[in-house]
C-alpha positions in Angstrom: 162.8 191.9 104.3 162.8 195.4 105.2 165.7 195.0 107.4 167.4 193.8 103.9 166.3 196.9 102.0 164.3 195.1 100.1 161.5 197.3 98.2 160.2 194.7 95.1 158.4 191.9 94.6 161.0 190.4 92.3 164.0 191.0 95.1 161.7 189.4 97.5 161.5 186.3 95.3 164.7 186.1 95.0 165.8 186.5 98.8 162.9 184.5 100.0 164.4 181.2 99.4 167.6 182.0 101.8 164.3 183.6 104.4 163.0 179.9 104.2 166.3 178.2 105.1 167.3 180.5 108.1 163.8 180.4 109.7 164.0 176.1 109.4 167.6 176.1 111.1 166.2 178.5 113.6 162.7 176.5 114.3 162.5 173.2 113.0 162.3 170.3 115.5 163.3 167.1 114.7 160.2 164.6 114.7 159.8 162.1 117.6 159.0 159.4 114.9 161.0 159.3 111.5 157.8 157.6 109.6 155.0 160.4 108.1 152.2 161.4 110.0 150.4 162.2 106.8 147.8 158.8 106.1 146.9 158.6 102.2 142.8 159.2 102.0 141.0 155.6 101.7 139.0 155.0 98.4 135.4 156.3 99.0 136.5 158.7 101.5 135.9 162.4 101.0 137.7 165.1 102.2 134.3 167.3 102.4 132.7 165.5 104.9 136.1 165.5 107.0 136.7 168.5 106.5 133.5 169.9 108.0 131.2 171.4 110.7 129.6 168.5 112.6 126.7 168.5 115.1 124.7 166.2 117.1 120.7 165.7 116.8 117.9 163.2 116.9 116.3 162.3 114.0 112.2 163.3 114.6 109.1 162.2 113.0 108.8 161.5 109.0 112.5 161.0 109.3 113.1 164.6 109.3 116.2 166.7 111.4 115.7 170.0 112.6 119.0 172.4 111.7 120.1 175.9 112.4 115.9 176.5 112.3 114.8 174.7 109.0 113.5 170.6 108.8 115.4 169.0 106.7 114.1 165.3 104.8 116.4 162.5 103.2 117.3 163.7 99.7 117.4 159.9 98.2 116.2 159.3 95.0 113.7 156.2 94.6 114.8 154.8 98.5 114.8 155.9 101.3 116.7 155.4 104.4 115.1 153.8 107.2 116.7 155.6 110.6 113.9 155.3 113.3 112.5 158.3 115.1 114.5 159.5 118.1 117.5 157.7 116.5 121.1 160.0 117.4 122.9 160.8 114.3 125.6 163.5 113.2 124.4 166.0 110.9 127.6 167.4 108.5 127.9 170.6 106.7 130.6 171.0 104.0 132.5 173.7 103.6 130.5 174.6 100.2 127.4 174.8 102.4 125.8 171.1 101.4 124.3 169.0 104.4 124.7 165.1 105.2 123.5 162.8 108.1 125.9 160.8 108.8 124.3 157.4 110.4 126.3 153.7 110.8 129.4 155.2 108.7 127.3 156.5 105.6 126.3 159.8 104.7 122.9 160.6 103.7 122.7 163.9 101.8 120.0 166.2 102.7 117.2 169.1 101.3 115.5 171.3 103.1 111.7 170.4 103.6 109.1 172.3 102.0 105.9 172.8 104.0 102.4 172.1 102.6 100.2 175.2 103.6 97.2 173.9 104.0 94.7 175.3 102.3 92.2 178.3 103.7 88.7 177.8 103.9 87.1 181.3 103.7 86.0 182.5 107.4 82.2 182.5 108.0 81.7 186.3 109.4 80.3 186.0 113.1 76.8 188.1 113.1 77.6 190.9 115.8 75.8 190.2 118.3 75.0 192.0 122.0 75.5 189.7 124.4 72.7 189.9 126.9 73.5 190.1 130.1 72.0 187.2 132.7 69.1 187.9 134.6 67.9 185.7 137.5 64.5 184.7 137.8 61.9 185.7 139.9 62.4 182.6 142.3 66.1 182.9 142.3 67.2 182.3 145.7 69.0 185.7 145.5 66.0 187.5 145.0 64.4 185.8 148.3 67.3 186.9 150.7 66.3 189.1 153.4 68.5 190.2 156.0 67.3 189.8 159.7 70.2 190.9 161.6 69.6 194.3 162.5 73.2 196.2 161.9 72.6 194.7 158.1 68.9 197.0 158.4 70.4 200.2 159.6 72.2 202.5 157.3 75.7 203.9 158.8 
């Protein structure tokens, strides 16, 4: 466009039309099949969980998955879905930031677990006290030793 002079928006409306056609008789290849490539999206089919990230994990205990640091549970109303512990499944996350397990060609949407905190019992204060240090008794063997060799006897 700048090599046409061109300056506005509205001349570069009007030019870009001709642009188009130049750059497909320049580039375009003829395709190897004549039929589309494009396949119309089945009925029930989404184009969010296509379109998506996708990763691998194992489903752990309480049918929870662990993602990107949170648990996650099953967010199905009044039934849940039975996928057994240790169970591979492929966790999707739309575009739009929602999550789904995907498990035997269904998705399963999911919501972020919320953890019970358990509920503190007030700590009993430990009485300070010294701790005594052990004495052996009288007829500890320790006290009975006696050296008899004589280098042990002299001082050096």
């Amino acid at each position: 466009m700048r090599l046409r002079g061109i300056q506005t928006l509205e001349e570069a409306n009007q030019v870009l039309p001709e642009l188009v056609k130049e750059h497909n008789e320049k580039f375009a290849v003829a395709p190897l099949e004549p039929e589309s490539a494009f396949v119309p999206l089945e009925p029930g089919q989404s184009l969010d969980l296509i379109l998506c990230f996708r990763d691998h994990r194992m489903v752990g205990p309480g049918e929870t998955i662990s993602y990107q640091g949170k648990t996650y549970i099953f967010d199905v109303p009044n039934s849940r879905p039975t996928i057994p512990a240790k169970t591979p499944v492929e966790v999707r996350k739309t575009l739009d930031g929602r999550l789904f397990v995907w498990y035997k060609g269904k998705p399963y949407p999911l919501k972020e677990a919320t953890r019970n905190k358990a509920a503190k019992t007030p700590e009993k204060k430990k009485e300070s006290s010294e701790k005594k240090s052990y004495k052996p008794g009288p007829d500890h063997p320790w006290r009975k030793y006696r050296p008899t060799n004589s280098k042990e006897l002299k001082p050096a």
